[in-house]
N, C-alpha and C positions, 0 to 999 in steps of 0.2 A: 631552736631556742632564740627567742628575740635577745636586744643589747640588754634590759635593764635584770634578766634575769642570770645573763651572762656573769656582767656585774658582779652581781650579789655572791655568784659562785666564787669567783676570785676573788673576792672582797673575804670571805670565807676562811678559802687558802691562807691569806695573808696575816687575817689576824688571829689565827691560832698556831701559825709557827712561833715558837718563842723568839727563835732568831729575827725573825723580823722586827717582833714589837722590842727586841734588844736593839736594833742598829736605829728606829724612831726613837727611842728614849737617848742612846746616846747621839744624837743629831745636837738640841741642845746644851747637853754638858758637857759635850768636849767642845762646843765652838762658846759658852758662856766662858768656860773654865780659862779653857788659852787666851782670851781677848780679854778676864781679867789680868792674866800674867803680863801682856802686852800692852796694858794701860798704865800699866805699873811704872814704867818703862820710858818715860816722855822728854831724854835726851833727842839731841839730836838736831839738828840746824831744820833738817827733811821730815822733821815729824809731823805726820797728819794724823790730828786726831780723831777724825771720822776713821777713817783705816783703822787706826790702833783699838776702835772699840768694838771695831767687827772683824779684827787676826785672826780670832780663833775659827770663822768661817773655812778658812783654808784647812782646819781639822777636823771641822762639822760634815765638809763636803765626804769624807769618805766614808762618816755612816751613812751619810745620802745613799753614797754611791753602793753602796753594800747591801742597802736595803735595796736599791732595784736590780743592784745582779740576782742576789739571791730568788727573792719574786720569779724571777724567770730561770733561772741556771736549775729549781726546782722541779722545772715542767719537765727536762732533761735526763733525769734520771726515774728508773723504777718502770718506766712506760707511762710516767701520770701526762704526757703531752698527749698520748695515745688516747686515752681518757677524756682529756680535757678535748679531744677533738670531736671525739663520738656523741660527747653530748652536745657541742656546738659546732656543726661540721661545718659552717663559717669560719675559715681561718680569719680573713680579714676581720671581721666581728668579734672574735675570741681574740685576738692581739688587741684590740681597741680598748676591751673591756680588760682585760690585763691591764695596759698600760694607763687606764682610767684607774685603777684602783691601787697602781703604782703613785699615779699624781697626784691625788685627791688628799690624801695621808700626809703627804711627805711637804704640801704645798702647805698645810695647814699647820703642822710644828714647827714651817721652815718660817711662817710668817709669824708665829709666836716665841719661836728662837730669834727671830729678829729684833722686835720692838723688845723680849726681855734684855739682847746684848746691849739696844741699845740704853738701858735703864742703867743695868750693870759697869757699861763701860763710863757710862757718863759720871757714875756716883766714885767711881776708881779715878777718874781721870779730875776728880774736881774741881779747879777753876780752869784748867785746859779744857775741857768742856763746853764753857762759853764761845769759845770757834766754832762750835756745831750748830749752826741756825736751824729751827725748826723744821724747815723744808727738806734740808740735808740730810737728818734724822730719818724722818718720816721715808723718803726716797730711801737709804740705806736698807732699811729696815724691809720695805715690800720688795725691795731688789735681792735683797738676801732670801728672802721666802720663795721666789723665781727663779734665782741661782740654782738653790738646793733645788728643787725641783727639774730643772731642764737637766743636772747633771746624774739625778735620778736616774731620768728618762734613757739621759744621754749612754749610762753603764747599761741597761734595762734592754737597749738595742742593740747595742756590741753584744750582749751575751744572744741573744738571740743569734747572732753571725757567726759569734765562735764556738757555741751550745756549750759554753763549758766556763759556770762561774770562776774557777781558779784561775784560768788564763783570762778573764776579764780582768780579775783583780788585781794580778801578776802582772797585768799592762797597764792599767791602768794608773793604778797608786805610786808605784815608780816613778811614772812619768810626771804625775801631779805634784809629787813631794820632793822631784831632784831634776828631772829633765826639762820641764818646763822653766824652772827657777834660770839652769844654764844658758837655754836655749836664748831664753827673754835676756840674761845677761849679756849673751855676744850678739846678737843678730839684730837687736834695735826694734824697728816699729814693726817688722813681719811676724817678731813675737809675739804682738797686743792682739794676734788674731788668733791667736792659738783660744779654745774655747774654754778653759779656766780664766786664763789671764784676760779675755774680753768682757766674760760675765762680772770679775771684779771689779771691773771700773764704776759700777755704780755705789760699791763701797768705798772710793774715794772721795775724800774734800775735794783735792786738787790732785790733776793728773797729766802726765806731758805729751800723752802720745797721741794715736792719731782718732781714734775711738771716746765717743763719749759715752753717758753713764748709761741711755736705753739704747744706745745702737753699740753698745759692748754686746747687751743682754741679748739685739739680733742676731748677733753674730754667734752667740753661743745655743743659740734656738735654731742657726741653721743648720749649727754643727750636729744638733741631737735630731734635727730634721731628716738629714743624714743619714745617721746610724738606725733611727726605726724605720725609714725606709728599706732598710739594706735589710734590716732583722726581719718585716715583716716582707719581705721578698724573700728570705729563705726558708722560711717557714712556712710560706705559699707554694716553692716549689720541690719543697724536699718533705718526703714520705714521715711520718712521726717514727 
């Protein structure tokens, strides 16, 4: 079976699990919803209100992330990788075409989750607002659409290495929503490369560290580089 038929198979899988097209619906509403709370909000000597219109991205990220374990931690049970192999006995091909119909989706709410946060946050934040020049907006908005997507990815290939969406999830959402926070608090600029906290820098106005707003976004693209390397290496050498 060629790539674009491949495709279409997955593309299949994915949008008739409910759970899937649950964790893309809530992609937007939980990152509109919190980053209205946090515009709300506009104490503070530090406050940047580019950041504060797109907070709730850091809650958005783990429907991302939920939808691409899921997508793949699926293949893993029941025998359907078995399946999925017999019809396309290209691993390399069959992983592509997954992880194609994992990005395509998630790149396209994450890019319309952006440009709405940034509507939403701006109309919240009303004359603080005016700090947000055009360019800054625009930039936030397609960088958030690339975030959620690479961290997609980035879950999509850890489960493929651990075959097992619960221990993606169990590693990974901990880490994003307390480890990461600490880590960045005590250890200074070796945190900015951590690949949450690199990919936000392009949701910042202003930012002190060492990374700026597209060479955050490489840095979290090498991280997911990474991880579907490693996933589609064990999928290549390990029997379904």
């Amino acid at each position: 079976m060629s790539f674009a038929p491949a495709f279409h198979a997955e593309w299949i899988k994915i949008r008739t699990l409910r759970a899937q097209l649950g964790a893309l619906v809530a992609i937007p509403l939980a990152t509109v919803a919190f980053s209205a709370l946090a515009t709300a909000d506009t104490d503070g000597a530090d406050f940047d209100p580019l950041f504060a219109a797109f907070f709730g991205v850091s809650f958005g990220q783990i429907a991302a992330i939920a939808f691409g374990t899921t997508a793949v931690s699926a293949e893993f049970r029941g025998g359907a990788l078995r399946a999925s192999l017999a019809a396309v006995p290209g691993r390399v091909r069959w992983f592509a075409a997954k992880l194609t119909a994992i990005a395509l989706p998630v790149l396209a709410v994450g890019l319309t989750t952006g440009f709405a946060t940034l509507a939403v946050g701006g109309a919240v934040l009303g004359e603080e607002a005016d700090g947000i020049s055009t360019a800054e907006g625009v930039r936030a908005a397609v960088g958030c659409g690339v975030y959620l997507t690479l961290m997609a990815l980035f879950a999509a290939g850890l489960t493929a290495v651990l075959r097992s969406g619960v221990s993606t999830l169990s590693t990974l959402i901990p880490f994003l929503l307390i480890v990461s926070f600490v880590v960045g608090d005590m250890s200074g600029n070796a945190a900015d490369f951590l690949p949450d906290r690199a990919g936000q820098v392009v949701l910042h106005g202003t930012w002190d560290g060492v990374l700026g707003p597209w060479t955050g976004l490489a840095v979290t693209a090498l991280w997911t580089a990474a991880a579907l390397a490693a996933g589609g290496w064990r999928i290549h050498r390990r029997d379904a």
